[in-house]
LOLOVEX-541365 format. One line per 10 residues: their letters; for each residue y, z, x of C-alpha. Coordinates in Angstrom, 3 decimals. Example, Ala and Ser with C-alpha at 12.3 -4.5 7.8 and 13.67 -1.06 7.14 Angstrom:
AS	-4.500 7.800 12.300 | -1.060 7.140 13.670
END
This chain:
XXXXXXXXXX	203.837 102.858 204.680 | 200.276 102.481 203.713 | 197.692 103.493 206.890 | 194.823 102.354 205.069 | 192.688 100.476 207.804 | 189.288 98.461 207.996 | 187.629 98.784 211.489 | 184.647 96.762 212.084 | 182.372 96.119 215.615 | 179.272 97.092 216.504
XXXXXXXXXX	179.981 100.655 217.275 | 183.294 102.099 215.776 | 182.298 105.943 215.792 | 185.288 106.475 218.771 | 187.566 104.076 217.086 | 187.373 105.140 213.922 | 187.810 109.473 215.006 | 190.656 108.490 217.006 | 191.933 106.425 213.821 | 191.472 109.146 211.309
XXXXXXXXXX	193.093 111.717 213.476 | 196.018 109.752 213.766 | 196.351 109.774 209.817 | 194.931 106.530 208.684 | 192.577 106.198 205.995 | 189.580 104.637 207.666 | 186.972 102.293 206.373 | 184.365 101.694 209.460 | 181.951 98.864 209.176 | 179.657 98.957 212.095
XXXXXXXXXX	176.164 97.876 213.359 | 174.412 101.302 212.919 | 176.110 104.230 210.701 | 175.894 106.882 213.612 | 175.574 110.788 212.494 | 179.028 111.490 214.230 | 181.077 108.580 212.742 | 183.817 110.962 210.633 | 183.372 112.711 207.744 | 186.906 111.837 206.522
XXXXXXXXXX	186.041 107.763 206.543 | 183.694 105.248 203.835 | 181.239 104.029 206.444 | 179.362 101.108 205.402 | 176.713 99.698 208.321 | 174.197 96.959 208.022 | 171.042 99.565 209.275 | 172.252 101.591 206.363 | 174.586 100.254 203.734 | 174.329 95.999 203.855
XXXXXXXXXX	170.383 95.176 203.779 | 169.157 96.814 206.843 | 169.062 95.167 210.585 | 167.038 91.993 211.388 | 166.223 90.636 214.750 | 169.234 91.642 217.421 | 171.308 88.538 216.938 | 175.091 89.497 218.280 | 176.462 86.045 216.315 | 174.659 87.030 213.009
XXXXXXXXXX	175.430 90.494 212.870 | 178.683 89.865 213.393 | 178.849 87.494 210.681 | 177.464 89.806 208.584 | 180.328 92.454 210.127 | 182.977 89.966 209.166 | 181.738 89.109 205.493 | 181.821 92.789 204.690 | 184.896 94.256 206.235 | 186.628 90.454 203.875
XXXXXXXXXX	185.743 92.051 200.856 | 187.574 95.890 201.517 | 191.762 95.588 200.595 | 192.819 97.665 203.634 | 196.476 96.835 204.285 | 195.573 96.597 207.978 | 192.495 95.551 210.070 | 191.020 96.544 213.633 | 188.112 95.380 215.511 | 186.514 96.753 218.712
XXXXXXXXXX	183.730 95.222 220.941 | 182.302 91.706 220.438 | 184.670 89.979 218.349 | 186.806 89.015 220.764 | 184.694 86.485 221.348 | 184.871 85.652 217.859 | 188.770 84.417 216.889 | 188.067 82.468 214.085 | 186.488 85.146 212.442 | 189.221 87.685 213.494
XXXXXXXXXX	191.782 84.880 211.776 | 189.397 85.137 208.635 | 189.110 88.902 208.471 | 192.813 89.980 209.121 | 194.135 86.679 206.609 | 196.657 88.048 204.383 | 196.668 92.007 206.088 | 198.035 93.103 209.309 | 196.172 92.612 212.277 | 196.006 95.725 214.716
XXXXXXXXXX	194.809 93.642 217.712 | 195.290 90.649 219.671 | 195.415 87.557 217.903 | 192.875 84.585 217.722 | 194.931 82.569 219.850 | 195.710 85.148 222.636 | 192.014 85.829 222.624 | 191.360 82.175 222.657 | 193.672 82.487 225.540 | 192.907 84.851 227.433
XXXXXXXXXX	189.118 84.557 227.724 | 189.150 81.309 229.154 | 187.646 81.694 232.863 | 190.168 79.126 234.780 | 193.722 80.167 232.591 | 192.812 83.526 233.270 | 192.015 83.185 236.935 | 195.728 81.200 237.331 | 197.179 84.432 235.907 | 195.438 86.497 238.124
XXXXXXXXXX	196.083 84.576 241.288 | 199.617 84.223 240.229 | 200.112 87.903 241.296 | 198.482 87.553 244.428 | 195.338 89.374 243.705 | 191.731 87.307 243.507 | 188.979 86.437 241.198 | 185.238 85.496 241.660 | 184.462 82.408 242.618 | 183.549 80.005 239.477
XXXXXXXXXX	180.871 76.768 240.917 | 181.831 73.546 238.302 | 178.858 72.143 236.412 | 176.472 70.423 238.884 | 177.287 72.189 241.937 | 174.686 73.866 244.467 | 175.155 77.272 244.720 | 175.663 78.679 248.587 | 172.057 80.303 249.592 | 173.737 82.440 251.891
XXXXXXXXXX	175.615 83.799 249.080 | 174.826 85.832 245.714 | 175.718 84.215 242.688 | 175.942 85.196 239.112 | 175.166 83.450 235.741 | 177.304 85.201 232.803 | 177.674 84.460 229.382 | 181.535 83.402 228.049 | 181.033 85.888 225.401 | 179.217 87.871 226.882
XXXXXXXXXX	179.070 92.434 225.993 | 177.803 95.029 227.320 | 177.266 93.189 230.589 | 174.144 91.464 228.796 | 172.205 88.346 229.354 | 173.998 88.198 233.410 | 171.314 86.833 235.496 | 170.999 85.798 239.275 | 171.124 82.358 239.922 | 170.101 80.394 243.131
XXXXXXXXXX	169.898 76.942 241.271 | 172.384 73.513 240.502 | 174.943 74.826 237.871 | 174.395 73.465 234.719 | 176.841 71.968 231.965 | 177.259 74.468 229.599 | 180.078 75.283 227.998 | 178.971 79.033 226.884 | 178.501 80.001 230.527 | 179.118 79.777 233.957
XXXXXXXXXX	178.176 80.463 237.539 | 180.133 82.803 239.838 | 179.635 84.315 243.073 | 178.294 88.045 242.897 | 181.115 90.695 244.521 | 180.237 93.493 246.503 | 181.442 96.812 245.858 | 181.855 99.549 243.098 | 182.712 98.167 239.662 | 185.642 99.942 237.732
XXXXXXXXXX	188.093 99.361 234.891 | 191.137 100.159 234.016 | 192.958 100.311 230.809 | 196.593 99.170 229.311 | 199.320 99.267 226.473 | 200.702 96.538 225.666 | 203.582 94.847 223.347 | 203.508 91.272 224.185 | 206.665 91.677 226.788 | 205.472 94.524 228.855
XXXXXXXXXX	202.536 96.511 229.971 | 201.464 100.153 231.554 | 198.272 100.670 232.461 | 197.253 104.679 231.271 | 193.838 104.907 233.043 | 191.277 103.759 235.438 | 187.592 104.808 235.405 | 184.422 103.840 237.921 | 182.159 102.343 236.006 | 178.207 103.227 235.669
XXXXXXXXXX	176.233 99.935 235.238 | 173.192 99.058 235.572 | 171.977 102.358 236.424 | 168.251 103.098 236.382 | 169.264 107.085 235.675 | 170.362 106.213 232.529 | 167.014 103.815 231.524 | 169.244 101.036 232.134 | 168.497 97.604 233.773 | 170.177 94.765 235.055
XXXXXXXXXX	174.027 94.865 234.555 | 173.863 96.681 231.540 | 176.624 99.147 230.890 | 176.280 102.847 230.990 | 179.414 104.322 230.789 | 182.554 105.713 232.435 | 183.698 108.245 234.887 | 187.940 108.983 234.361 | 189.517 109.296 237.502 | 192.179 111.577 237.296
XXXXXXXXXX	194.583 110.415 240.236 | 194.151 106.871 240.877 | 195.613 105.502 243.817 | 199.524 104.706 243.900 | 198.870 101.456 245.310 | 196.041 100.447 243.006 | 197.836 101.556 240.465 | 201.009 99.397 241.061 | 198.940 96.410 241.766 | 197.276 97.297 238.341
XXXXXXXXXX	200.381 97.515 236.229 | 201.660 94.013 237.955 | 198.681 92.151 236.877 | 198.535 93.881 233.247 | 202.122 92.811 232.780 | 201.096 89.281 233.929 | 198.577 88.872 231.753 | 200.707 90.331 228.641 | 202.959 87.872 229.391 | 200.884 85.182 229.708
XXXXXXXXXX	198.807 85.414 226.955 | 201.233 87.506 224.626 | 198.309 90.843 224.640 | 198.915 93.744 222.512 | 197.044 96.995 221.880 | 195.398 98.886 223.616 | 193.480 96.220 226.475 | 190.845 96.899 229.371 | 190.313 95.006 232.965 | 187.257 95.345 234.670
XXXXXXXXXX	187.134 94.785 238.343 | 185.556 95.384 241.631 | 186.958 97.671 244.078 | 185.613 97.857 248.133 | 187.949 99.817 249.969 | 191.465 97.706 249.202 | 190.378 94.727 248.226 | 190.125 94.655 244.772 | 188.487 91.678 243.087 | 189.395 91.073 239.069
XXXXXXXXXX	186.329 90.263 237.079 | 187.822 89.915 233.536 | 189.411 91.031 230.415 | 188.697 92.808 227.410 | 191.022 92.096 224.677 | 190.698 95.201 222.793 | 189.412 99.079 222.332 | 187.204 100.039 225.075 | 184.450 102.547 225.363 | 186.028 104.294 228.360
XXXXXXXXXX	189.041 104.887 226.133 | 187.730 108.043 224.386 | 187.460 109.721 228.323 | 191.313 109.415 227.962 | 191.896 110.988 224.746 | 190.227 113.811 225.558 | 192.085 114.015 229.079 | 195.488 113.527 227.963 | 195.533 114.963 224.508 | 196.653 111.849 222.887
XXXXXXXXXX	195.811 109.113 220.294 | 195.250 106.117 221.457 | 195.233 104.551 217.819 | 199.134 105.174 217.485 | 199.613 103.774 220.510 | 197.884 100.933 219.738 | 199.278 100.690 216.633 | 202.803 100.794 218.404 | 202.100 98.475 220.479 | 200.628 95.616 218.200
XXXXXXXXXX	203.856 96.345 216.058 | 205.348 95.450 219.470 | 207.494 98.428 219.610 | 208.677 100.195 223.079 | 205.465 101.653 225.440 | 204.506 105.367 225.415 | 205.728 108.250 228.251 | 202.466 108.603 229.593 | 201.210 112.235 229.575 | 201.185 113.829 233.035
XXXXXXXXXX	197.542 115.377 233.668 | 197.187 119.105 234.635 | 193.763 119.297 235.970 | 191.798 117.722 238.329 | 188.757 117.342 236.240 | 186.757 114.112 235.896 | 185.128 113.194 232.453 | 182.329 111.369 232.096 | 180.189 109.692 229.270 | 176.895 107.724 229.946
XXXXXXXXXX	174.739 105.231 227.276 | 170.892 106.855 227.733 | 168.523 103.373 227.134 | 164.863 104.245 225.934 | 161.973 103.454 228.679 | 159.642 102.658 225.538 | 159.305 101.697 221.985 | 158.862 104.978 219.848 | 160.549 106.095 216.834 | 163.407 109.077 216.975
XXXXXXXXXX	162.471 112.632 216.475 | 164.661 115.079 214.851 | 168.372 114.352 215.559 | 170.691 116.793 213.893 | 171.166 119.417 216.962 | 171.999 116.641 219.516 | 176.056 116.966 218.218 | 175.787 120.500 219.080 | 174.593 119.002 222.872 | 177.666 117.309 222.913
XXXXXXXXXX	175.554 114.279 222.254 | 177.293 111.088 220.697 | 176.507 107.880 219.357 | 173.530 109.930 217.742 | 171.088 107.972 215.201 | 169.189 108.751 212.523 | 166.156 110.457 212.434 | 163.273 108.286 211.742 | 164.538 104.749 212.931 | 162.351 102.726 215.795
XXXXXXXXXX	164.178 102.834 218.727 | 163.209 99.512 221.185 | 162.607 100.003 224.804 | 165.995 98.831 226.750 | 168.061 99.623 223.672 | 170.342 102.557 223.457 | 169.549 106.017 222.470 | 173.070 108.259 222.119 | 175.575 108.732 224.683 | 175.491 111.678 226.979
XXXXXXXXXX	178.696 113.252 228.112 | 179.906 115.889 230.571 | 183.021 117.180 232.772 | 183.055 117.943 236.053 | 185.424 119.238 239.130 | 184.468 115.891 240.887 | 182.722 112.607 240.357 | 180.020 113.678 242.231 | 179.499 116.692 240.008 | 180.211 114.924 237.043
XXXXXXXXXX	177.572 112.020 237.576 | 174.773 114.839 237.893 | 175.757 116.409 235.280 | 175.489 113.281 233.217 | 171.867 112.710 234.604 | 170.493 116.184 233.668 | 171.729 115.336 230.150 | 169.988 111.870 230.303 | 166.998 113.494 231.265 | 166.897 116.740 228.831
XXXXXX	167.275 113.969 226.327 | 164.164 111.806 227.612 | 161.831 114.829 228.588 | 162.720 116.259 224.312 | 161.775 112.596 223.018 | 158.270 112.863 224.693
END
């Protein structure tokens, strides 16, 4: 069988190592042509390869994403973060190849707030509350405004006044407690979820503000409980909406209750945390599953160790020193030397392992701030 694959998103670097390791013969179109994407795959990226980057624009540069990764004769095609929110240009990339992902429908599907919240509630386990156009928020209460296709937990605001009638957003009330995710195979019929992580987000540590994400911390013996509630609701939702691949759910977890904020169609960021863990590669289990063959014997762990990876955001506009011994750091996601970075855009990702979360987290910070203190 021929493995060659196109992957295109905005990042691909983890994607596109875990793809080449598992034998395929990779071309990664992405956003930014990072040092560390693979030696063994043709990377083509739009700061680099397709006219250089304009004005952050998620809707154009994915267009421009899409036009490029049309033209390469791959027999198969992946995407990670960001086009799910995008079918119809999913349907045009993958036309006449395999797709190695959910389809346009099931993403269709499955991102829309109220079919997903029947799902949800169908296992007995809750969602946010979601105000209809019009309605006066609560005062008492904390409410959210979020983008439908919304990333990277951008452009999610507070919001206090009457909802309005729009169809690319909506207002729901803010949950307390610590946000996590969790992450599961799927073959259209049946489900298993492999991992569950507390996620960083938001975190001023790290640069970042407002609900941005930061990263991941792998917990490495989730509770039974949550765990079986898990694996109901990811089987639900593969059901439902006929997922395959390799799919996340973020949530928000205060003591038991556990409250389920959405889903993410596709290759995660905390994903990588679990290859490294577990020894495995999550692109032939994706693969597997998309071909809708039987799930994987999950891996039992050995250790007790937590891993951890963390997105550093620049405090200021500046341009990048110097970048070539930041692999050797353990750095990743690591640019160019010489580009502008913005202030509130990402630097590199900062990663470290630890005997506890605790331990890990700090460890994470001392690399976030070795990396701001060399940039001064």
């Amino acid at each position: 069988m021929n493995k060659s694959l196109v992957l295109v998103g905005m990042n691909v670097r983890p994607l596109a190592q875990s793809a080449v390791n598992a034998g395929f013969e990779v071309v990664a179109i992405d956003a930014f042509g990072l040092l560390d994407l693979p030696a063994e795959a043709r990377c083509l990226s739009l700061a680099r390869d397709l006219g250089g980057l304009f004005p952050f624009d998620p809707h154009s540069w994915h267009m421009r994403l899409a036009q490029t990764a049309r033209l390469e004769k791959a027999n198969s095609l992946a995407y990670s973060g960001g086009f799910e929110n995008l079918p119809d240009l999913v349907a045009e990339m993958s036309e006449d190849r395999e797709l190695l992902g959910n389809s346009p429908a099931s993403l269709r599907a499955v991102r829309d707030p109220f079919h997903f919240q029947e799902v949800v509630k169908s296992v007995g386990m809750e969602t946010p509350q979601i105000l209809p156009p019009s309605a006066q928020p609560d005062p008492s209460l904390r409410w959210l405004r979020k983008p439908l296709k919304s990333g990277m937990g951008h452009d999610i605001e507070p919001w206090d006044g009457i909802v309005p009638d729009d169809p690319e957003s909506n207002v729901q009330r803010w949950v307390e407690g610590v946000p996590h995710s969790a992450s599961f195979i799927a073959n259209g019929e049946d489900a298993q979820v492999f991992s569950v992580t507390h996620q960083l987000s938001g975190d001023p540590a790290f640069g970042a503000q407002g609900f941005a994400y930061v990263g991941n911390l792998l917990i490495a013996n989730p509770d039974a409980e949550l765990l079986e509630r898990l694996n109901l609701l990811a089987r639900a939702l593969t059901q439902a909406f006929g997922l395959v691949g390799l799919n996340g759910i973020d949530f928000v977890l205060s003591g038991k209750q556990v409250s389920i904020l959405e889903v993410n169609p596709r290759y995660s960021a905390s994903m990588e945390l679990v290859e490294e863990a577990l020894g495995v590669l999550l692109l032939e289990w994706h693969t597997d599953g998309c071909r809708r063959q039987s799930l994987p014997v999950l891996p039992e762990r050995h250790d007790q160790n937590v891993f951890g990876k963390a997105i550093v955001y620049a405090r200021r506009d500046g341009i990048l020193p110097d970048t070539s011994e930041w692999l050797a750091k353990g750095r990743r996601d690591v640019p160019h030397a010489g580009g502008s970075i913005r202030a509130g855009f990402p630097i590199c990702t900062v990663t470290a392992v630890g005997v506890d979360q605790q331990q890990c987290y700090a460890q994470l910070v001392a690399e976030a701030d070795e990396l701001v203190e060399s940039m001064l």
